[in-house]
Structures are given as C-alpha cells and as structure tokens.
C-alpha positions in Angstrom: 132.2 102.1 122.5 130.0 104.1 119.9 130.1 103.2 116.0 132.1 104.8 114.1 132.3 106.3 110.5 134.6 104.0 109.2 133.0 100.7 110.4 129.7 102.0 109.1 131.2 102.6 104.9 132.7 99.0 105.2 128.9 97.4 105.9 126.8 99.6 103.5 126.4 97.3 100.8 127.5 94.3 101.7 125.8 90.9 101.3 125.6 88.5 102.9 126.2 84.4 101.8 123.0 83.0 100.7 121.8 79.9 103.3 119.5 77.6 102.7 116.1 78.0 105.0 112.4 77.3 104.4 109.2 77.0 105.8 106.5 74.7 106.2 102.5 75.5 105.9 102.4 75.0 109.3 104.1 78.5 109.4 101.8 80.3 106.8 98.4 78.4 108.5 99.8 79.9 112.1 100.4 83.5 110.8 97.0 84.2 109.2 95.4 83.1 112.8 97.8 85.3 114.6 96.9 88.6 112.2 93.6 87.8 113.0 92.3 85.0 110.2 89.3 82.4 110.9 87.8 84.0 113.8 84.3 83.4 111.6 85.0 79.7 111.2 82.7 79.6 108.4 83.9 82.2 106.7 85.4 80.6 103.0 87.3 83.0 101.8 89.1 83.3 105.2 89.3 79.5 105.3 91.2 79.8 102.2 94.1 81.0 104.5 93.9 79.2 107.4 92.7 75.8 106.7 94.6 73.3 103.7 91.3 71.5 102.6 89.9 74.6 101.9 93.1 76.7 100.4 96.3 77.1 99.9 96.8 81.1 100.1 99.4 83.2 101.6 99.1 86.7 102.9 101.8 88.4 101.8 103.0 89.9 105.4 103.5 86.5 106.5 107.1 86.7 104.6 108.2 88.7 107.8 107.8 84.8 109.5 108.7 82.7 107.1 112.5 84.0 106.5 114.1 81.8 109.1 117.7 80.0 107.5 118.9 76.3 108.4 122.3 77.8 109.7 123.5 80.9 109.8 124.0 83.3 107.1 125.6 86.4 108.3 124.2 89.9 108.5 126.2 91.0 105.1 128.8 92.4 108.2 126.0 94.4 109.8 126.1 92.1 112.8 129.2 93.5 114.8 128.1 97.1 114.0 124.9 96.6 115.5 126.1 94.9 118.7 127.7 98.1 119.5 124.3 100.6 119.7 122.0 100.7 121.8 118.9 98.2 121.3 117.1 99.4 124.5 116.7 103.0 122.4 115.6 101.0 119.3 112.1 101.3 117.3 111.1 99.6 114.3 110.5 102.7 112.1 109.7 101.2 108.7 109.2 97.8 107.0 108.8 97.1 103.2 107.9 94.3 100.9 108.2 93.6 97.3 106.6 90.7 96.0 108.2 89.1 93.1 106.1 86.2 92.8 102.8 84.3 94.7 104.3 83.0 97.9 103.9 79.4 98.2 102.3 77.9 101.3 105.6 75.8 101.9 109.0 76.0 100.3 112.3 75.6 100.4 114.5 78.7 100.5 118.1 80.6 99.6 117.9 83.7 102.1 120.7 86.5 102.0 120.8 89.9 103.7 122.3 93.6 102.8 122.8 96.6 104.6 121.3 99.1 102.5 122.2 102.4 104.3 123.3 104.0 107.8 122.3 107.9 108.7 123.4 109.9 111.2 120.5 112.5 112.3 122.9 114.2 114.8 123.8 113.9 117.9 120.9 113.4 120.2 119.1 112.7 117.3 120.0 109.1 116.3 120.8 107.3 113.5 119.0 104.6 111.1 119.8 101.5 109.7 118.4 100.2 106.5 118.3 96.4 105.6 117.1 94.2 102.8 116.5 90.7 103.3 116.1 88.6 99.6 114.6 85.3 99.8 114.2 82.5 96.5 112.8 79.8 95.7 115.2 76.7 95.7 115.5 77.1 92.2 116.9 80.3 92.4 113.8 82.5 91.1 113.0 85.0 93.6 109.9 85.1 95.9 110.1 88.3 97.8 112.2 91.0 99.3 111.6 92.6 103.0 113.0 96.2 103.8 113.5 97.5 107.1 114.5 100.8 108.6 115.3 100.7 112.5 115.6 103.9 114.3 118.9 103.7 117.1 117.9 106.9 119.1 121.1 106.7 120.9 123.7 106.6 118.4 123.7 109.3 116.4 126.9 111.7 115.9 128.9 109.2 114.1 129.8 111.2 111.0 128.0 110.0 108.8 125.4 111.3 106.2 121.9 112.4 107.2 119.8 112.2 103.9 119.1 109.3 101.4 116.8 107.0 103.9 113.4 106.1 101.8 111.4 108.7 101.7 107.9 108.0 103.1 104.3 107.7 100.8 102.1 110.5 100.9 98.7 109.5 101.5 95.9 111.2 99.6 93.9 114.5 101.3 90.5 113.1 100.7 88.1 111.4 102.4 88.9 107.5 102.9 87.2 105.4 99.9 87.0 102.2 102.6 87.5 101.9 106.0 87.4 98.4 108.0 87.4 98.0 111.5 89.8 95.1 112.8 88.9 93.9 116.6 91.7 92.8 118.6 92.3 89.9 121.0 93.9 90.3 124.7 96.1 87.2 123.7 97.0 88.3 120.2 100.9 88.9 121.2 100.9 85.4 122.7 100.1 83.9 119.5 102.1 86.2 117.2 105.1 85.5 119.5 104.5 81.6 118.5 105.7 82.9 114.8 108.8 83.3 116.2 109.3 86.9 117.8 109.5 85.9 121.1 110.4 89.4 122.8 109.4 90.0 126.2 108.6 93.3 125.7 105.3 91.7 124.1 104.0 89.1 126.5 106.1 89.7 130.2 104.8 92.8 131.9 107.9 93.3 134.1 110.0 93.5 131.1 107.5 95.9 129.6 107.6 98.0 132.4 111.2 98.3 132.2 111.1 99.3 129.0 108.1 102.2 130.0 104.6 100.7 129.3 102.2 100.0 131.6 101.7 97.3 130.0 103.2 94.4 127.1 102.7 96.3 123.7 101.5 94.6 120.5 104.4 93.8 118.2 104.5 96.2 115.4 105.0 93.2 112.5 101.6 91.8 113.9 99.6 95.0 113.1 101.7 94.9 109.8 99.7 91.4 109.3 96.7 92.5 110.7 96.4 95.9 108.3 97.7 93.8 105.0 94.6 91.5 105.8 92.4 94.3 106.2 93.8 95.6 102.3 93.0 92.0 101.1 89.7 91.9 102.9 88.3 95.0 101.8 90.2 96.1 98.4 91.1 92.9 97.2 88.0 90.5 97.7 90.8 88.1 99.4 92.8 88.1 96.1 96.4 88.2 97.7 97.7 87.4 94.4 97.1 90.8 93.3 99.6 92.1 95.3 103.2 93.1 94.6 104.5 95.6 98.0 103.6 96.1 101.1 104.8 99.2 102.8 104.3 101.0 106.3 105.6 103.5 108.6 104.9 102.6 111.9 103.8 106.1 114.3 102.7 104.5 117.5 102.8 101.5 119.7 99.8 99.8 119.8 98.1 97.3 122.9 96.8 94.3 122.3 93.3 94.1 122.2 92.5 97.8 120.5 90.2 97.9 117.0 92.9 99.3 114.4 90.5 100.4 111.9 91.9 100.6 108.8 91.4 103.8 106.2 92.1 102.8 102.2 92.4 105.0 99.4 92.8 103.2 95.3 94.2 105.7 93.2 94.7 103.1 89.9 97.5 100.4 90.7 98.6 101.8 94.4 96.4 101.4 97.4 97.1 103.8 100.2 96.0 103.1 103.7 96.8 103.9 107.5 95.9 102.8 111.1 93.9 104.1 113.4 93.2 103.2 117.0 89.4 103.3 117.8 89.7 103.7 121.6 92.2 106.4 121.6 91.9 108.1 118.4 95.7 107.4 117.3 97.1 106.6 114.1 99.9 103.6 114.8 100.6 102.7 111.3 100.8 105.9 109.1 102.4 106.5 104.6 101.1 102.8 103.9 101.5 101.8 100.5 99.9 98.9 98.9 100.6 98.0 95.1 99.1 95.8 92.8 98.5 93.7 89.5 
C-alpha cells in the first residue's frame, strides 16, 4: 500500500525520545582501520587514530558508527512510513555532519532522531526522505549531528511537495589545489561491515547479484570514512579537531578494492573535495563540503 500525503505531514518534524547509547574506543580504534588507517604501522600521526598508547583521536566520519542506543528510541514516527516503500529501490543519496564539539574516543550518549522532510519528485520519479540524527554527551552538551537524504525510487506520486531538499555544494571550476590517492583493500567491506552495517549487499555475492552487481559493492558510509581521512591527511596535517561538517553527495557505487583519489579545493574556512575512481575514471562521491576552525 503506497504512502500517502497525510501520513507523510504527521512525521515531518517529529522527534523522537532521546535514549541513552554509547560507544566504547573499541568502536573509534575499529573505524579508522576500516576507512583505511594504520596500513603504515609506523606511521605516528596515523597511530594517533588507531592505537591508544599513541592517541586518542577521532575521525569525525566515525560518528556514522558510533550512534548505536541501549534500547530503542523510535524513528520520531518515521518508522511505519518507511516500512511501507520500497527498500529494494533505495540509495543513499546524501549524508551530512555537523560537529559541535571534539568527539571523544569513548562516551556515553543521549541519541534522538527527526524527520526533517519528505518530497515527491513525481510519479516514476521517486521521493526523498530527510533525517537528522542528534547525539550528546551524557551531560547533555551536544557532540554531533548526522543528516541523511535517502532516495525511494519507487514511491513517488504521493502528493506531496517537490522542492525544499538541501541543495547540493558547488565545487569550484579550477584546477584541484591537492589530490590524494587512497588504495583500496579486497576485504575492506568485510571489515567495515564489523562496524555494524552488516548488509549483504556488501559482503554476499548472491545477494549482490540480486540486487544487479556483478559483484558485492563497497558501502557508501565507508568511502565517506575513507575521503574524510583523505581531507585530514592532506588539508589538515591529521588535525581532526579542525573540523566542524562533513558533507557528500554520493554519484556512484564504488567496488572494493578501487583507488578513490581524492581532489581538494581550500577557499578560506570550507574545503571542497570529490571522488574519483582511478580504474574507471568515475566520480562516486561528488558536492563534498568540508568546513573548519
């Protein structure tokens, strides 16, 4: 039964009860190995990330992990919405992250969640779902907030309205002012599943197939990891604390093992960037926007 116009105005803007969760450094240490961290054991500024005697850093990214709540908290009435499209027509368009203070290796947490906007593209042409995700500190200060927009290709035509999703960045016309290469792994999606996105679409070739690839696809929150390390790496000198968002749009699937290289632009506080493939020449991450300190 599709959605209708009246189910979707009594979800937009609605929260969600805050539940406890948290997170332990075991979480933050596995992400930055997953994106791609401490391949050069003796690296120290990479060690910084991925080894406590060393460090104690964060990358940012690793907030899409460490959201996880000790009980259910509710979807701020998104939840019974959602179960009626169509998830095998749905791709992760966009993700988005402020930073509203240094993210701690290990914490405990107050997570809540609100449905920021549904649009209707048109029949045939889908609808999308925006969502914000608010996590703080114990205390009650807040520590970040990740944005989502997920494409339903199947359930447009609901009556609803077409314009007011975020508007994508606009990268610059010139020439790149850095560019970093970041090698892939043939097992990276079966680390980055032990993060806790275990879909099959990412590690069982049968369900991949299914779903039209040849073969299991990278998830796209792990190239999210991998280009925010890049940023950090190249523009930042591994200073994560200089960061306060973290935005992409993602344009392509990508399969594990390709170089995404990387191509930065500064332009004063905001850091533009996008993804390229090496072996096939297409870009998979595309209107990235970096801002900091």
């Amino acid at each position: 039964m599709p959605i209708t116009l009246e189910e979707v105005n009594q979800i937009v803007g609605q929260e969600s009860e805050e539940a406890p969760g948290g997170y332990t450094d075991r979480d933050s240490l596995l992400y930055a190995v997953a994106v791609g961290m401490g391949r050069d054991p003796l690296d120290a500024k990479e060690l910084e990330y991925v080894c406590e005697t060393v460090g104690s850093r964060v990358l940012p990214t690793a907030s899409t992990v460490i959201t996880r709540t000790k009980k259910p908290g509710g979807g701020g009435g998104l939840g019974a919405v959602m179960a009626k499209m169509n998830f095998a027509l749905m791709l992760h368009g966009e993700q988005r992250l402020q930073i509203h203070q240094v993210i701690p290796a290990a914490a405990e947490t107050l997570v809540s969640n609100k449905t920021t906007g549904v649009y209707d593209k048109g029949e045939g042409r889908g609808a999308l779902v925006t969502s914000e995700t608010l996590v703080k500190l114990s205390d009650g200060s807040p520590l970040f907030t990740l944005g989502s927009t997920l494409f339903f290709r199947g359930d447009g035509g609901f009556g609803g309205k077409a314009d007011g999703a975020p508007v994508p960045h606009v990268l610059p016309e010139r020439e790149p002012d850095a560019v970093c290469e970041m090698p892939g792994r043939v097992d990276q999606a079966m680390v980055y599943a032990l993060c806790g996105d275990r879909n099959p679409l990412h590690r069982d070739p049968e369900f991949a197939k299914k779903a039209g690839f040849d073969v299991p696809i990278l998830h796209g929150l792990c190239s999210y990891g991998i280009a925010c390390h890049a940023v950090v790496k190249t523009m930042l000198d591994y200073d994560q604390t200089q960061m306060t968002g973290f935005d992409v749009r993602f344009s392509s699937p990508v399969f594990p093992g390709e170089t995404q290289v990387v191509e930065m632009w500064k332009d004063d506080k905001v850091i533009s960037f996008r993804v390229r493939l090496k072996e096939r020449n297409v870009v998979s991450i595309n209107n990235g926007k970096c801002t900091i300190r």
